[in-house]
C-alpha positions as CSV (number, residue, x, y, z in Angstrom):
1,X,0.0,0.0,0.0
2,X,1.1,3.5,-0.7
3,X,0.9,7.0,1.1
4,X,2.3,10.6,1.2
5,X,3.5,11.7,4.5
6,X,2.7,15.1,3.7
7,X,-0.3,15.3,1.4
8,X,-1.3,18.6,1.5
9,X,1.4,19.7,-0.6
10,X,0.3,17.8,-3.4
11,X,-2.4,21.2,-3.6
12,X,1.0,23.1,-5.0
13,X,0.8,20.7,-8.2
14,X,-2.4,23.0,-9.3
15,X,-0.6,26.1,-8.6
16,X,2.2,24.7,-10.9
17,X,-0.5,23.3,-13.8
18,X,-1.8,26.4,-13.9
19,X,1.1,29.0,-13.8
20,X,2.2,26.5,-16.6
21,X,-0.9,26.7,-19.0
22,X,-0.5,30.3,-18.7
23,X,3.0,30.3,-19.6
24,X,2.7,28.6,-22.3
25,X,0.0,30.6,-23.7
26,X,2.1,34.2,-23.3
27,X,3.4,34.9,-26.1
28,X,7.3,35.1,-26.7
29,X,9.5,37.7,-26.5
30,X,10.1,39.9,-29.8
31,X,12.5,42.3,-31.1
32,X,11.3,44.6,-34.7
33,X,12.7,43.9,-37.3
34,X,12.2,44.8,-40.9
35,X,12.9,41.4,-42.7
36,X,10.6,39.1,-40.7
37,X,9.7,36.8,-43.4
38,X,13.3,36.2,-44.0
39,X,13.9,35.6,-40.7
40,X,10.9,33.1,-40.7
41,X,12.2,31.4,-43.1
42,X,16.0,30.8,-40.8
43,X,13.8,29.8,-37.8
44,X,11.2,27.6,-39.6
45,X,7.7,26.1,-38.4
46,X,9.0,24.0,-35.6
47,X,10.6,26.5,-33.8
48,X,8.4,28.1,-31.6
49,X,7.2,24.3,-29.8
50,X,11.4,24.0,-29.7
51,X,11.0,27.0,-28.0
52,X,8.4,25.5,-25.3
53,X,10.7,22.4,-24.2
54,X,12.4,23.9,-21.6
55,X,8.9,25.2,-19.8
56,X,7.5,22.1,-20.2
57,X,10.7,20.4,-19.0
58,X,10.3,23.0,-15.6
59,X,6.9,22.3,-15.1
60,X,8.1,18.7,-15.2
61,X,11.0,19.5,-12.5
62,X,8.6,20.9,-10.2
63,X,6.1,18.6,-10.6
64,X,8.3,16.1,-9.4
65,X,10.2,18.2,-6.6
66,X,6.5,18.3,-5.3
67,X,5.8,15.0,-5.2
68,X,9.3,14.3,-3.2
69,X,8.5,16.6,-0.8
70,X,5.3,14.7,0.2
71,X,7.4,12.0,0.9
72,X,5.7,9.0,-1.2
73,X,5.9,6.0,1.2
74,X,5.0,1.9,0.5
75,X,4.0,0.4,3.7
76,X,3.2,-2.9,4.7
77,X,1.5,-4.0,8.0
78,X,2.4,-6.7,10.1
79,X,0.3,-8.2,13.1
80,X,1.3,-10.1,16.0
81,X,-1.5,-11.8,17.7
82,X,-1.5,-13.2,21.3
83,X,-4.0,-15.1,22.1
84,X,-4.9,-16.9,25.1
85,X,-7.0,-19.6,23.3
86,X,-8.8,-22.6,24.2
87,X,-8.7,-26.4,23.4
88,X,-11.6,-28.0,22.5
89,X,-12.6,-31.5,21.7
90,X,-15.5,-32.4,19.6
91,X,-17.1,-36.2,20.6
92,X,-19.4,-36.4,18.0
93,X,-21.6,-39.7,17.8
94,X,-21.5,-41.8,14.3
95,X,-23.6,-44.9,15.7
96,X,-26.5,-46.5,13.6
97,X,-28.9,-44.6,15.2
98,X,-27.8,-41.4,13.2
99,X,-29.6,-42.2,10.4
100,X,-32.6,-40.9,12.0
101,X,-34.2,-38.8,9.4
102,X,-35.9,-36.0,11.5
103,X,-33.5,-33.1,10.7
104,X,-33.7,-30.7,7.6
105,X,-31.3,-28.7,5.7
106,X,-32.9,-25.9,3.4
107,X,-36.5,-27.9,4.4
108,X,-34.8,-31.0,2.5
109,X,-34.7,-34.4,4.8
110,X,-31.6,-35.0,5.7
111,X,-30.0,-37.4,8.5
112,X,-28.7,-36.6,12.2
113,X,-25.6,-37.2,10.9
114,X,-25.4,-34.9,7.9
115,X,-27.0,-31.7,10.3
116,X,-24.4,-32.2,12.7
117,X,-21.5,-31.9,10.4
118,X,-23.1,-28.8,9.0
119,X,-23.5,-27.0,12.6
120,X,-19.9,-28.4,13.3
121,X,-18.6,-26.9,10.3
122,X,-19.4,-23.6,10.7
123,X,-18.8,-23.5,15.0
124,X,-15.0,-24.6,13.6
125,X,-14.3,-21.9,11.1
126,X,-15.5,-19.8,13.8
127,X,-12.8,-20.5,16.7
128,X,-9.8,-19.5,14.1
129,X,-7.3,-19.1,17.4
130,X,-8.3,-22.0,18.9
131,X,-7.2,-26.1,19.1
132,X,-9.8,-28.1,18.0
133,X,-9.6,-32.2,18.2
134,X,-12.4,-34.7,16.7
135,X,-13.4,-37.8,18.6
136,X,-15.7,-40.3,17.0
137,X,-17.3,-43.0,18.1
138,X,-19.8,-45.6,18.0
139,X,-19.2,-49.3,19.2
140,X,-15.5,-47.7,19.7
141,X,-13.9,-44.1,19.8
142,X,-10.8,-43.4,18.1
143,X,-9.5,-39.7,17.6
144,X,-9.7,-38.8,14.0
145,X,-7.6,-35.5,14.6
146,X,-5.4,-34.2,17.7
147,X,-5.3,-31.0,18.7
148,X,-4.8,-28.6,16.1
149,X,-5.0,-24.9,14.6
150,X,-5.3,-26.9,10.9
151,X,-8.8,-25.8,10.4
152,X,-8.6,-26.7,6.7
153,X,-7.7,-30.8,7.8
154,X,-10.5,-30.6,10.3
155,X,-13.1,-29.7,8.0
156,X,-12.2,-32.0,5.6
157,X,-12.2,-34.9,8.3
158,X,-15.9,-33.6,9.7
159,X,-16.9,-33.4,5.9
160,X,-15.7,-36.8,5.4
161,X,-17.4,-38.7,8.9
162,X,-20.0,-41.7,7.8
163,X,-22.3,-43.2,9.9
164,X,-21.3,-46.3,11.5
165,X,-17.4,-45.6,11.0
166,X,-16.9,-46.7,14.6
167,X,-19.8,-49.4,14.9
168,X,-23.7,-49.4,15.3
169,X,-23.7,-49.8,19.2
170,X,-22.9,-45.9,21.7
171,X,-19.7,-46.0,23.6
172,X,-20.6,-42.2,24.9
173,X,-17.9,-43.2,28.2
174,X,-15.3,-44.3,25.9
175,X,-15.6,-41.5,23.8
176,X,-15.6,-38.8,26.8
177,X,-12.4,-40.7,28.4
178,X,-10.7,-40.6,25.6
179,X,-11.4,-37.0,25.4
180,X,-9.8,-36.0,28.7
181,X,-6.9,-38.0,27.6
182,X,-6.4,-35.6,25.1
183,X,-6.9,-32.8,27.4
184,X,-4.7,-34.4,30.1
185,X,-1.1,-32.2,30.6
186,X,-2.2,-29.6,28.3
187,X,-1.4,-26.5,29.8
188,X,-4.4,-23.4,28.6
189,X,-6.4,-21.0,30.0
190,X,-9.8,-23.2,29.0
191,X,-10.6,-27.0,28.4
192,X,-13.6,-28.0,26.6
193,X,-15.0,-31.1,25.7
194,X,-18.4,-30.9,23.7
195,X,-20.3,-34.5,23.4
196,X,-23.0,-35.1,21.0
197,X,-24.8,-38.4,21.2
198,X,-28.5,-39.6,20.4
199,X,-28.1,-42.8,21.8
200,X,-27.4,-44.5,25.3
201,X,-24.2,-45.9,26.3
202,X,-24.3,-49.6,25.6
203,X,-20.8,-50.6,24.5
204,X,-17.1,-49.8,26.1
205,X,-17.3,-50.9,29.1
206,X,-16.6,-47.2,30.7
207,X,-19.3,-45.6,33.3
208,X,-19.9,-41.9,31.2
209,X,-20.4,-40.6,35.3
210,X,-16.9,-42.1,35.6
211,X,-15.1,-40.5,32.6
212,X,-17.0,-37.2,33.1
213,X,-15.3,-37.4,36.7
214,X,-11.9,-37.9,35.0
215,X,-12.2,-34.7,32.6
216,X,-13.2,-32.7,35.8
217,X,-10.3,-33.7,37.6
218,X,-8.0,-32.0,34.9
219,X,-10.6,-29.3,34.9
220,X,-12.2,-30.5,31.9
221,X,-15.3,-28.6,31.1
222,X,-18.1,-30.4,29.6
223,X,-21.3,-29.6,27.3
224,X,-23.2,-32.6,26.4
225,X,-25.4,-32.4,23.4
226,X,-28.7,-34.4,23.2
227,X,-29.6,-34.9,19.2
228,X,-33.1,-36.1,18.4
229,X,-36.7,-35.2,18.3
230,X,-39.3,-36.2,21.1
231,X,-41.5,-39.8,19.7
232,X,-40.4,-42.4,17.6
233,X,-38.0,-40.9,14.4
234,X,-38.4,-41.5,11.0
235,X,-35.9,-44.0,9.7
236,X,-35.6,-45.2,5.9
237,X,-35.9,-49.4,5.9
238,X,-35.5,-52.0,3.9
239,X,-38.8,-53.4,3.3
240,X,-40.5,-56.1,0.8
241,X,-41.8,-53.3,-1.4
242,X,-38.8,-51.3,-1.5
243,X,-37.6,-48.6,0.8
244,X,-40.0,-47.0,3.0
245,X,-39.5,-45.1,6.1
246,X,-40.7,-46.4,9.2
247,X,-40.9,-44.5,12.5
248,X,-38.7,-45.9,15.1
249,X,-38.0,-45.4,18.6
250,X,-34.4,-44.0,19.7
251,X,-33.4,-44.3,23.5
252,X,-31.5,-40.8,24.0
253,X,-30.0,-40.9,27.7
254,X,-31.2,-37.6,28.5
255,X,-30.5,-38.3,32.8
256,X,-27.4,-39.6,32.1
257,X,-25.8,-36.4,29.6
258,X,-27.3,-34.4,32.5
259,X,-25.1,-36.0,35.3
260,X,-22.2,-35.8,32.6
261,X,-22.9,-32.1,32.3
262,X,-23.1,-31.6,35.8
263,X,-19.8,-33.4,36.4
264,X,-18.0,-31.4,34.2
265,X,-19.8,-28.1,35.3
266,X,-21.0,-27.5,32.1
267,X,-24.6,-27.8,30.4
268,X,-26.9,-30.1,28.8
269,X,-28.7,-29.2,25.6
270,X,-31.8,-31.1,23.6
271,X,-31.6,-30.4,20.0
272,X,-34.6,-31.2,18.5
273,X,-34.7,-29.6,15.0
274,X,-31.1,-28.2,12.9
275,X,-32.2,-24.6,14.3
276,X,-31.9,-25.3,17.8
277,X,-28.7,-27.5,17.3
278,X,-27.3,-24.0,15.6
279,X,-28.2,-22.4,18.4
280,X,-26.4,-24.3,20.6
281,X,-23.5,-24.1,19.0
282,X,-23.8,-20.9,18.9
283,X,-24.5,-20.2,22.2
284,X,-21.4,-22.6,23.2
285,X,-19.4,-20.3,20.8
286,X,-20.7,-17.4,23.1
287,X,-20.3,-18.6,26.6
288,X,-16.4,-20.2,25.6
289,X,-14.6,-17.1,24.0
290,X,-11.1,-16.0,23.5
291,X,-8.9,-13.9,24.6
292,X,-7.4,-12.0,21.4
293,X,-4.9,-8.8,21.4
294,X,-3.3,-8.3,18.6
295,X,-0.4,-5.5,18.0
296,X,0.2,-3.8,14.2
297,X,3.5,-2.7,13.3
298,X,3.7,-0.5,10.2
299,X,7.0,-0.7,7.6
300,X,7.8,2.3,5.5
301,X,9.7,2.7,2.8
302,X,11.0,5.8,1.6
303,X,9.7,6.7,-2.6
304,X,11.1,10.0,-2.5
305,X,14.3,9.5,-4.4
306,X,12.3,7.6,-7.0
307,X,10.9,11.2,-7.9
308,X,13.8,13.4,-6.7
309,X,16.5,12.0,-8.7
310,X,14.7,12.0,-12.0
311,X,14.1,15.9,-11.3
312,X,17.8,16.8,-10.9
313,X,18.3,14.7,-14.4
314,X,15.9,17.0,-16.1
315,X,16.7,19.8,-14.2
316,X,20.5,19.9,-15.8
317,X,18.5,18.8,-19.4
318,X,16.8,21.6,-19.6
319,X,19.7,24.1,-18.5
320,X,22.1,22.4,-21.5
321,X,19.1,22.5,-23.8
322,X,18.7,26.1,-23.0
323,X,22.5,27.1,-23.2
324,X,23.5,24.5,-26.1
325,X,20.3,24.3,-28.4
326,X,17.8,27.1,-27.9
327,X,20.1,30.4,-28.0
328,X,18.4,33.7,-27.0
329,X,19.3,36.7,-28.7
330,X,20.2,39.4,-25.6
């Protein structure tokens, strides 16, 4: 980017067009003489604009000596950002049981699964100082990304989750103690660990009370996520005349994410519909922020000489053009 450090002088540059226009207009000097059309005929027709290079030449100099003393500058600003940010880990449930079909995206049907990764989506581009880590899980968890401030590799890993990755079955106490494993020895201001389950834990072997108790004790916060509508949900089925959907009742733990919650002094949220799991995230996104300062240092560079030089040059151009070349009778 570019700036004068003085621009107010640039104002002088229509002092100098117009003395210049009005210069050039004046007519020249003359002397009388009684042979003029000889004389005309010695000077010949391109005389006169031969006469005008040297004001044009000064109009030039000035122009120029104006601009330098404005003191063109390119700068370039830097930021240094200090942030004291937070880690967070999504646990985000891929069991069988996501293929409800009581969510809607742009009032098109659309699976538990495929609303989540939307609302997930957009609450990682929003926390662009913070770690983020993805825990999945279903008959098992495994951590499809560590910590990281990659959010490009950790939207194309939410982008890419499919139901049933992990298994059919909901191992929500797996999944949350593997999640304070990750937060274990990291030193922040804030941990976070945000479940999201539709299910009941029936597989891993792990008490969720118990692995909520274990995230606490490294001062773990938790949000636990309920996903499903109240009533049987709609799921497609195989049937003998095709694929039909067929409601189907879904056991969501609700007592259990509660005491998790609790545990992990954090709160427990039903989302029902893709609006209220966007507000949750949302309001997650609110109650979790960070701390951001960030410094801007400007770099200047000095133009000046880029104008000043070239004005000397034609400077001593136009004085050898005027003593050398355009000789004026006394």
């Amino acid at each position: 980017m570019y700036r004068f450090a003085y621009p107010y002088l640039l104002f002088l540059l229509i002092l100098i067009i117009g003395g210049g226009l009005m210069a050039y207009r004046r007519k020249p000097e003359a002397i009388t003489f009684s042979g003029a059309s000889d004389l005309s005929r010695l000077i010949g027709r391109g005389s006169f604009f031969l006469f005008k290079i040297p004001l044009f030449l000064r109009i030039i100099v000035l122009i120029l000596l104006v601009i330098a003393a404005a003191r063109p500058q390119k700068y370039n600003i830097s930021s240094e950002v200090n942030t004291s940010g937070v880690d967070i880990i999504l646990c985000l449930d891929t069991s069988g049981s996501m293929r409800a079909l009581d969510f809607f995206i742009d009032q098109e049907r659309v699976n538990r699964l495929e609303a989540v990764k939307q609302v997930v989506h957009d609450f990682i581009s929003k926390r662009e100082h913070d770690r983020i880590g993805l825990i999945v899980f279903g008959e098992k968890a495994f951590t499809q990304c560590p910590l990281t401030m990659d959010k490009g590799l950790l939207l194309n890993l939410v982008d890419s989750m499919e139901i049933g990755m992990a298994g059919d079955s909901t191992a929500i106490g797996l999944a949350v103690a593997l999640g304070a494993k990750r937060l274990k020895n990291i030193k922040t201001k804030s941990k976070i660990l945000i479940l999201l389950t539709d299910g009941r834990n029936n597989a891993g072997g792990i008490d969720p009370v118990h692995a909520a108790e274990a995230a606490a004790a490294i001062d773990a916060r938790i949000y636990a996520i309920g996903v499903g509508g109240f009533g049987p949900a709609p799921f497609m089925v195989e049937t003998m005349f095709g694929k039909r959907i067929q409601k189907v009742n879904v056991d969501l733990d609700e007592d259990t994410l509660k005491q998790i919650a609790e545990t992990g002094a954090g709160q427990y949220f039903r989302a029902s519909d893709s609006k209220k799991l966007q507000e949750i995230y949302d309001l997650i996104d609110r109650l979790e922020t960070t701390d951001i300062k960030v410094k801007q240092f400007f770099n200047f560079e000095e133009l000046y000489k880029y104008f000043l030089f070239p004005a000397l040059f034609i400077l001593i151009a136009e004085i050898l053009m005027k003593s050398l070349i355009i000789r004026r009778v006394p």
